[in-house]
C-alpha positions in Angstrom: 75.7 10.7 20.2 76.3 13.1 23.5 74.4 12.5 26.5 72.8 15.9 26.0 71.7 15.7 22.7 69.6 11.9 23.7 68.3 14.6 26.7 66.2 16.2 24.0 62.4 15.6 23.7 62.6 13.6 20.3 59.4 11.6 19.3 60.8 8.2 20.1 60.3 6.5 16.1 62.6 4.0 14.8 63.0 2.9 11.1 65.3 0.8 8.9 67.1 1.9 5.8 70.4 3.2 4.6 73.0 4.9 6.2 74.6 7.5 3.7 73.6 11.2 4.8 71.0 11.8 2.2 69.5 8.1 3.3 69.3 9.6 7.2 68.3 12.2 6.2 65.3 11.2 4.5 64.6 9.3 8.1 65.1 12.0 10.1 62.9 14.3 8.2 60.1 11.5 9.3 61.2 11.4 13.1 63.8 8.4 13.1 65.7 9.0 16.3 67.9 5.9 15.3 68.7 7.5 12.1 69.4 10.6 13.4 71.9 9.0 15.9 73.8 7.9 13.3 73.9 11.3 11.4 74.8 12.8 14.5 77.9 10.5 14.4 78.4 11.1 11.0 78.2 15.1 10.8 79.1 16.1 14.7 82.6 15.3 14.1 82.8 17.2 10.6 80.3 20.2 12.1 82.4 20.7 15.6 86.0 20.5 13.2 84.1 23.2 11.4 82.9 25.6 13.9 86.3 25.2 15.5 87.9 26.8 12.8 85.8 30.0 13.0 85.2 30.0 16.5 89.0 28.9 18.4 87.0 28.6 21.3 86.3 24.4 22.2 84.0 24.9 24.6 81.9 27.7 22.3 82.7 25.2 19.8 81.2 22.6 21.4 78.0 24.7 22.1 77.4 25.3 18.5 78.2 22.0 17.6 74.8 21.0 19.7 72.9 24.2 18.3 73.5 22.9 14.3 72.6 19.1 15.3 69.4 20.2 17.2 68.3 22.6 14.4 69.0 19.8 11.4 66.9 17.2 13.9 64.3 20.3 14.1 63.9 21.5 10.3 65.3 18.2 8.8 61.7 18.4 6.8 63.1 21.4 4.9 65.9 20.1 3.8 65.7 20.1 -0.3 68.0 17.1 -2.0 67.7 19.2 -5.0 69.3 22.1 -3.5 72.6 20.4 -2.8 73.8 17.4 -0.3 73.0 16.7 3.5 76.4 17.3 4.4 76.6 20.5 2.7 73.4 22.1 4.2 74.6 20.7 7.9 77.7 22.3 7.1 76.2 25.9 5.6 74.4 25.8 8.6 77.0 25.1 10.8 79.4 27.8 9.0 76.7 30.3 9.6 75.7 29.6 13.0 79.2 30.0 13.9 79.9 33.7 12.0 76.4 34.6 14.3 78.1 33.7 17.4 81.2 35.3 16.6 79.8 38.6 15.5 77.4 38.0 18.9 80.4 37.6 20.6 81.8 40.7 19.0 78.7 43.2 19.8 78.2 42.1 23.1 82.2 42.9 23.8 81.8 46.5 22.2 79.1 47.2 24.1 80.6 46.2 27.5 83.9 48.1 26.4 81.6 51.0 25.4 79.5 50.8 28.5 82.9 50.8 31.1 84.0 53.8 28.8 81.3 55.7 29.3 81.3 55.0 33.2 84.9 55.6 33.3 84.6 58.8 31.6 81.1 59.7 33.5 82.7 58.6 37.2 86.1 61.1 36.0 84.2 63.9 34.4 82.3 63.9 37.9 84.9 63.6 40.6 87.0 66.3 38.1 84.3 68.7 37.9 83.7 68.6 41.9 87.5 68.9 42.9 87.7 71.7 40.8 84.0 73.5 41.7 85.2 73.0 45.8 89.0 74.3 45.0 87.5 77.1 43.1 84.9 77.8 45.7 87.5 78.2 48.4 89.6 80.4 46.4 87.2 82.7 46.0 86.2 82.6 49.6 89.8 83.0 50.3 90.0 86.0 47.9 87.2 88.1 49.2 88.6 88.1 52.5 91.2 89.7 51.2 89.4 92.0 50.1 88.0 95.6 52.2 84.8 95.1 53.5 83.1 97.3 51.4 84.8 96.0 48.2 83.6 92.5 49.6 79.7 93.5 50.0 79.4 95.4 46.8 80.7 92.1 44.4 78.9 89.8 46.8 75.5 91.7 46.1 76.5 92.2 42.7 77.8 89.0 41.4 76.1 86.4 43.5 72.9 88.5 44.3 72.5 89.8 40.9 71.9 93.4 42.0 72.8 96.4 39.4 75.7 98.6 40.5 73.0 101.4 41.4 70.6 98.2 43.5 74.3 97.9 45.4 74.2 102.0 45.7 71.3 101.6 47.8 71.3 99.1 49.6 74.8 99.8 51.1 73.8 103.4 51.3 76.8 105.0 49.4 77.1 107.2 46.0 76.7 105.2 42.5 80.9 106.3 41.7 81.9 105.4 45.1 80.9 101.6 44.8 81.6 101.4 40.6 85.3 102.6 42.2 85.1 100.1 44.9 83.7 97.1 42.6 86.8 98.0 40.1 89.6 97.8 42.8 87.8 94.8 44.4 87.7 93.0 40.8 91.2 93.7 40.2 92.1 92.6 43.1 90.2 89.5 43.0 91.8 88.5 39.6 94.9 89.0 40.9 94.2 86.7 43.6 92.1 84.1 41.7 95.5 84.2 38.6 93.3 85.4 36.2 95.0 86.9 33.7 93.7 90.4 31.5 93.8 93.1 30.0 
């Protein structure tokens, strides 16, 4: 038995008897540390060959290996000998101690993969969505100085101050068809600039 395993707080009870599995057994399930030493021998070898199989990985192996042998020491009391053989409930157990790792393995994978997908796609969307906001703020800016100044005051009231054509009117102190006229050549203008295609 490993040097771990004997680390384990196991009532210290010895006992005489037999040594087939369904013998230790039977002394485990009453505390028999000796008897369970020599199932460990027994079944450790079979269990790690076992987990092996399902898991590739020795170390991970390994780590199950201990997992199985703790829990038969622990629940050895429910072990039914009507139910089927020692070896094959350590080795049920073992089998499905070893599909729970993997698909632990598996879930805890997907979630990092989705987790660096969505911070890969987040950390993109966002330095995207900036370039393009800055490089489209200073083509505008660059646009409407190419535009006439009153051209440039009446779409700057109406489109980023939210004033009515008539508001704009006022405010700039010139006739209603006189800025409608302005905003129109200032729009074309500005979609010719900006590369916006229409109509």
């Amino acid at each position: 038995m490993s040097e771990e395993s004997t680390a384990l707080p196991w009532p210290v009870v010895t006992g005489t008897g037999g040594t087939t599995p369904a013998e230790l057994m039977a002394r485990v399930a009453r505390g028999d540390t000796d008897a369970f030493a020599h199932l460990y021998d027994q079944m450790a070898p079979r269990v790690f060959g076992l987990v092996r199989r399902v898991l590739r990985n020795p170390a991970q192996s390994e780590e199950v290996t201990q997992e199985v042998m703790v829990e038969v020491w622990r629940t050895a009391t429910r072990y039914d000998a009507d139910r089927g053989s020692p070896t094959s409930w350590i080795l049920t157990m073992a089998h499905r101690r070893a599909i729970d790792r993997v698909r632990s393995e598996q879930s805890a994978t997907d979630r990092e993969q989705a987790v660096a997908a969505a911070s890969s796609t987040t950390a993109y969307d966002e330095v995207a969505e900036a370039v393009t906001t800055n490089l489209e703020v200073e083509q505008v800016r660059h646009c409407l100085s190419a535009l006439t100044e009153l051209q440039r005051e009446s779409v700057t009231l109406a489109y980023y101050g939210g004033y009515s054509y008539r508001e704009v009117a006022e405010l700039l102190d010139a006739k209603l068809a006189t800025i409608k006229a302005r905003m129109r050549d200032g729009l074309i203008r500005l979609r010719d600039c900006l590369g916006v295609t229409g109509r």
